[in-house]
Each structure stands twice: as C-alpha cells, then as structure tokens.
C-alpha positions in Angstrom: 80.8 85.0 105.2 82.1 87.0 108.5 79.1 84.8 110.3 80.9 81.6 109.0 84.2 82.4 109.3 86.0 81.0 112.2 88.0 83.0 114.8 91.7 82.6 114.8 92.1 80.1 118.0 88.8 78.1 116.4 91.1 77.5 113.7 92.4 74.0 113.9 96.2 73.5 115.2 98.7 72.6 112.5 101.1 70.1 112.5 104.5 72.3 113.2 102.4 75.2 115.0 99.8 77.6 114.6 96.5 77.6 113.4 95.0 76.3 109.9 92.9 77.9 107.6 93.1 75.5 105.0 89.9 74.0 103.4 87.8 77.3 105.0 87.3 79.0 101.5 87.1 75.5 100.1 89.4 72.4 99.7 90.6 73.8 95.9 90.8 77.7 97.0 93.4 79.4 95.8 92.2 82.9 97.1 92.7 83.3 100.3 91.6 85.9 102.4 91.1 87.5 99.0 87.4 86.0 99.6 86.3 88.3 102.3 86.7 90.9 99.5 83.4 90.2 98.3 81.0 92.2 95.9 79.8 93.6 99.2 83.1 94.7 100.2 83.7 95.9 97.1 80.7 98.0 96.7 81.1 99.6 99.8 85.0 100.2 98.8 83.3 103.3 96.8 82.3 104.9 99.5 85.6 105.9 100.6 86.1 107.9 97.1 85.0 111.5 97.8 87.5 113.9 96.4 88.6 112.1 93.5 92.3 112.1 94.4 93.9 109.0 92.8 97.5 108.1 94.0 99.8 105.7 92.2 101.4 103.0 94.9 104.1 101.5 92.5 107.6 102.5 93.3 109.7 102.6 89.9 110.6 98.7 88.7 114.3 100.0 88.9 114.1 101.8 92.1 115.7 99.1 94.8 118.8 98.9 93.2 120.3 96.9 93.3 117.6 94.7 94.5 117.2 94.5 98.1 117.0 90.7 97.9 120.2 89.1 96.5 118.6 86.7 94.5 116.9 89.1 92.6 118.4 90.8 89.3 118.0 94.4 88.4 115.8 95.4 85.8 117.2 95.1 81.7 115.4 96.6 79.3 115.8 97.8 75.6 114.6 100.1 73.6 114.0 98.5 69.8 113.7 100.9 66.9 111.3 100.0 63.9 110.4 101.3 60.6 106.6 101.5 59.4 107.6 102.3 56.0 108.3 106.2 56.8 107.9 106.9 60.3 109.7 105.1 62.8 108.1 102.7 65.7 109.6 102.3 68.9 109.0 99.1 71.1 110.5 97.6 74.6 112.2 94.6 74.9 112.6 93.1 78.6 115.3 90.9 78.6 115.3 90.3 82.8 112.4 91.2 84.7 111.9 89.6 88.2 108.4 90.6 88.9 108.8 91.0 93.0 111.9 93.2 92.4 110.0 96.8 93.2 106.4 96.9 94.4 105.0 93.8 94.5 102.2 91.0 95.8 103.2 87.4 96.9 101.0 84.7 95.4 100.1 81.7 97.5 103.2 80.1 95.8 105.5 82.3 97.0 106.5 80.5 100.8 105.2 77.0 101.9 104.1 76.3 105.3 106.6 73.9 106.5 108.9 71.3 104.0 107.3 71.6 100.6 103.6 72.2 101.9 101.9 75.6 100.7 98.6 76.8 101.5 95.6 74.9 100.9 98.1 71.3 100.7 99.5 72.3 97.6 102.7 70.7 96.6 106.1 72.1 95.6 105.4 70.2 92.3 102.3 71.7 91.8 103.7 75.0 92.5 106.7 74.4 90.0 104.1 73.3 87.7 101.8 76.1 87.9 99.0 74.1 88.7 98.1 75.1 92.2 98.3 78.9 94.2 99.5 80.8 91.2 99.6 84.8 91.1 97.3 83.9 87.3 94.3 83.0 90.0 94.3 86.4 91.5 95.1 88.1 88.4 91.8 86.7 87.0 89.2 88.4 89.2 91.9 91.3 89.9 91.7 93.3 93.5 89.9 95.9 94.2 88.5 96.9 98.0 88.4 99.5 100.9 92.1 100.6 101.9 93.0 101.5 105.7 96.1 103.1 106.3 97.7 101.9 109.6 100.6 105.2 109.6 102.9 103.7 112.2 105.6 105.9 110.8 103.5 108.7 112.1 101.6 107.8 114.8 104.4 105.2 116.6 107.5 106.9 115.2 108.7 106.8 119.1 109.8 103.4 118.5 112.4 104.8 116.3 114.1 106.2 120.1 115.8 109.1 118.1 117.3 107.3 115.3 115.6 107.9 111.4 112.3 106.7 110.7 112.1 104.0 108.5 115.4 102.6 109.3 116.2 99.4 111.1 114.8 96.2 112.4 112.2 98.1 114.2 108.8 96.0 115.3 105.4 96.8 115.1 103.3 94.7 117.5 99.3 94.7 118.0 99.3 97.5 120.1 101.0 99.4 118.1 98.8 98.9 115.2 95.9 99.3 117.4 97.7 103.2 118.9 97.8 103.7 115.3 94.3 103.1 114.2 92.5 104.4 117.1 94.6 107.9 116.6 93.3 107.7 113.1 89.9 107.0 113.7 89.8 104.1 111.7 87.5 100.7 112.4 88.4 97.8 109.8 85.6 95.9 107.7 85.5 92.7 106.1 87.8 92.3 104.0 89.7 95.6 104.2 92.9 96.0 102.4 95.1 97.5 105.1 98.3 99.5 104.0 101.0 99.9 106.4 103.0 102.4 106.4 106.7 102.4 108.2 108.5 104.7 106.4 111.3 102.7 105.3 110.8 103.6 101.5 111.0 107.1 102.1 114.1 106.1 104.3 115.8 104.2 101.3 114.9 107.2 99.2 117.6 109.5 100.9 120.4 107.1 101.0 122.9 107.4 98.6 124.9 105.4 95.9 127.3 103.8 98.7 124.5 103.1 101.3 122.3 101.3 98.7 125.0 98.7 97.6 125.4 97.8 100.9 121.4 97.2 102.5 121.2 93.9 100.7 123.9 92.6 102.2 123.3 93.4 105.6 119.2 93.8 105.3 117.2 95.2 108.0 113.7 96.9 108.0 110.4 97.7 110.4 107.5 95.9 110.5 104.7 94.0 112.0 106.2 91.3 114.9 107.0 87.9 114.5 104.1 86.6 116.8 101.2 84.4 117.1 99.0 87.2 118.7 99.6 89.0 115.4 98.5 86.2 112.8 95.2 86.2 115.3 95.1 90.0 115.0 95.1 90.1 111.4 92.7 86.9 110.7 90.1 87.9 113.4 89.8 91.5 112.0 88.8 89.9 108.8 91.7 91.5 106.7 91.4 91.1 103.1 95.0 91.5 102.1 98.0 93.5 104.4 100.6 95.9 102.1 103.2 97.9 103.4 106.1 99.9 102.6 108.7 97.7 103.8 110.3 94.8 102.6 108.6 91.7 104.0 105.3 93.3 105.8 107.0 91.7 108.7 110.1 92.9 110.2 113.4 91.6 108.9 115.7 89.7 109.3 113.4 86.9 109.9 114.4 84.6 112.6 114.7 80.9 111.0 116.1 79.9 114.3 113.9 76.2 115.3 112.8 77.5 118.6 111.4 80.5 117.2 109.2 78.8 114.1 106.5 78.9 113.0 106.2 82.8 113.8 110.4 83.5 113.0 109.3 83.7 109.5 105.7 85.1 109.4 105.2 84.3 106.0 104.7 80.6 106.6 101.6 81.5 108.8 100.0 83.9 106.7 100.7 83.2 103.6 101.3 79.3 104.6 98.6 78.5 106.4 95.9 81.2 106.3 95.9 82.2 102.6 96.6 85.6 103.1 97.6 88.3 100.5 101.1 90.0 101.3 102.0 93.2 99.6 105.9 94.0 100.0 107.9 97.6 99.2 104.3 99.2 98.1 104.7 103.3 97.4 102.6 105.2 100.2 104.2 108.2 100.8 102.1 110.4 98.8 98.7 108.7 100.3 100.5 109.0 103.6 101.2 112.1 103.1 97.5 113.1 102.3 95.9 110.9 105.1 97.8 113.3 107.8 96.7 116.6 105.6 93.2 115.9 105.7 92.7 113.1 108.7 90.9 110.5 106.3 92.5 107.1 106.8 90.5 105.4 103.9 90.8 104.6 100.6 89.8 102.4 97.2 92.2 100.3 96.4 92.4 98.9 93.0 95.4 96.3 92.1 95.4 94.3 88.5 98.3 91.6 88.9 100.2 90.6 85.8 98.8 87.7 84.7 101.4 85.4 84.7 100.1 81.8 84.2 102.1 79.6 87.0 103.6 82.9 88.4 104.1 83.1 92.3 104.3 86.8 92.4 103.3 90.1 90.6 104.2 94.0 90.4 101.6 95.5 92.5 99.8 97.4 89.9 97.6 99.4 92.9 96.1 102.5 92.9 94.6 103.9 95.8 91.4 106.7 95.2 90.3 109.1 97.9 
C-alpha cells in the first residue's frame, strides 16, 4: 500500500485549502489512515514486545473535572443494589457518560472539513444519522499496531523557556518532532501509531481544586503546530493514527480566525480531509516514564473502541506492551 499511496503535495488541492485524501482508501472508506495498519503492520507490531511490560493509557473517566471542554458533562454514575435470593448483586448504572470526556479517539464524525462536509464527502445528515464515519466502523476491526513515542516533554522541554512542562499554548513543529525522534533512535513504519507525549496531563495532575475549575474556561495546552508542513509530515511518514497527552493533539486554542484556515483548526485537515485517527488526553506518563529508563521508544499498542453504533467518538481503551 506504501508503493500506492500518494505523497502529501500529490494529493489533490481541496476546495478551501490543503490537500485531499478522499477516495484513496476507496470512495466508501470510513478508515482512514487506519488502513496503513495492515496485517503486516500488525504482525510486525509484536516485535516490539520483549519484556512483557503492559501499561494502561486511560486516564480515569472522572479525572478532567470538570471536563476540560465546556460542553462536556462530568461523569454520573450509580451504584444499584440487587438481591439473588440470599446474596446480594451489585450493578452500575450510567446515567451521563460523554464518551470523549477522559482519554479518548475522534471518529471520522467528529469535525468536518469545511461547512457540513466530513471526510470521505460524508454529510452532516449522514453523520447525525449514523450512517457514514462512525466510531462503530473502527470499533469493528478494533486497533492494534506498532507505538512510537515522540517524548517532546523530554527531549524539547526547552520550549517551555523556564516555565512548567506541560503548561501552556506551547507548539511543537516538525523539527521538533524530528529532535525528538532522532534523540530517541526511533524511524517510523507504515502505519505506526505515534504517541506524543507533552506533559500536560502530568501538568494537570498537580493542579489543585481552584486551578482545575478554572482551565476550561480559559483553555490552553502544547501540541503539534497549526501548519501545512505538519499535515505533510504526518501523511508522508505513513502514520497510522497520532495520540497524545494533550487535549487536541494540536496546540490549543485553535485559531478559527479566516486568514489562518484551513491549518487554524488542524482537525479539519486531518481528520477532515485525510482520514486520520486523533487520540486526545491519552495516559503516557508511565510508558514515558519507562521509554527514558530503558531508551526503547517502541511499543504494541492495542485500542478496542466502544462500539457505539453512529458514535463519533470513543474512550480510548489502549494498552501499550513493551
């Protein structure tokens, strides 16, 4: 597929900017990039597992709260008490659950191109309907592939100038992904899951009561720039899916100003226009952590999404194994 696959600036130019990938996998795809992780890719995923250390990358469905986007509600849960005629039974019951509250993937659904246009031509009515892009697509052949972990926090924390890692609008261009992969001694691979890690959810960890009320109103956080040469960066190295700790994989706030779209608000590109998986507010800071104890930047990842029939997003469900 690599062979076939066109670079970015092959990519035909869309009608408000940018390039299109739409009708590469296929005029009905639904998958995205998600297609470079083929049973290739996934095969040689295994080969990154040599110690058997398995690390959970799901931050607790309560823990951004409250949620770090206002239109978001907190977590509700119950805890219903039965009776099985002499011992007692104990079930949950979810009365709000906004799956993209706490670690999470966006489905195809999630942000249209431009107007009511997703990826792939899909309509907002198709959307609405559950009919086209829908997390339930992705959740039927689940994720599974090689991780690379891009550490920026470590390896570019510089940027920062003195102030807390993890904290502000910081951004993350090519180059500094690039500083950060050479200094791991990482190469990418078709279809690759790469996990991005700023720091910012370690960051959030330590702020208190007072300081957490007030992020959502006044949102910032690192991440990759708002740039064409960064769409190209990501589509020509053949990523399979981008996750980070952060809260949009790009840096935030977006800028929705005219002049500055399409690459303002990243999200119509890569999710948009070139299919591509986005994993927001993912939990690396024990894998991090282990990548700079023992130098291996590489991973499995496995995710299973909820499968949520017309669903535009999911927990992220991910594992990564070392």
């Amino acid at each position: 597929m690599t062979a076939d696959l066109p670079l970015y600036h092959q990519l035909p130019t869309a009608a408000d900017g940018g390039r299109s990938a739409w009708g590469v996998f296929g005029a009905a795809d639904e998958l995205g990039t998600l297609n470079l992780i083929d049973a290739a890719a996934v095969k040689a995923s295994t080969q990154a597992v040599r110690a058997g250390r398995v690390f959970a990358l799901n931050a607790p469905l309560d823990f951004f709260e409250p949620p770090l986007d206002t239109a978001r509600e907190p977590l509700s849960r119950r805890t219903i008490q039965g009776d099985m005629g002499g011992f007692a039974d104990v079930d949950d019951a979810i009365d709000s659950f906004y799956p993209q509250v706490s670690s999470q993937w966006d489905a195809l659904g999630h942000v249209a191109y431009a107007g009511e246009h997703f990826y792939n031509g899909a309509t907002l009515r198709e959307v609405l309907d559950g009919r086209r892009n829908s997390i339930a697509t992705w959740a039927a052949r689940g994720i599974v592939g090689r991780g690379v972990v891009i550490d920026v926090a470590r390896f570019c924390a510089g940027r920062w100038r003195g102030g807390a890692v993890g904290a502000g609008a910081v951004t993350f261009g090519v180059d500094d992904l690039e500083a950060a992969r050479q200094a791991a001694g990482i190469e990418y691979s078709q279809g690759c899951i790469l996990l991005l890690h700023t720091g910012f959810l370690s960051w959030y960890a330590e702020q208190d009561r007072v300081a957490r009320e007030i992020l959502p109103h006044h949102l910032t956080s690192p991440g990759i720039d708002h740039t064409e040469e960064m769409a190209a960066y990501l589509w020509d190295n053949r990523i399979g899916a981008i996750a980070a700790d952060n809260f949009a994989v790009e840096v935030w706030p977006a800028d929705l100003g005219r002049s500055a779209q399409p690459f303002g608000f990243l999200h119509r590109i890569l999710i948009g226009q070139l299919g591509m998986a986005l994993g927001e507010l993912w939990d690396l800071r024990a894998l991090a952590a282990d990548c700079s104890r023992d130098d291996v930047y590489e991973c499995m990842v496995a995710s299973a999404p909820l499968h949520i029939a017309g669903g535009v997003g999911s927990p992220a469900n991910a594992l990564a194994i070392k």
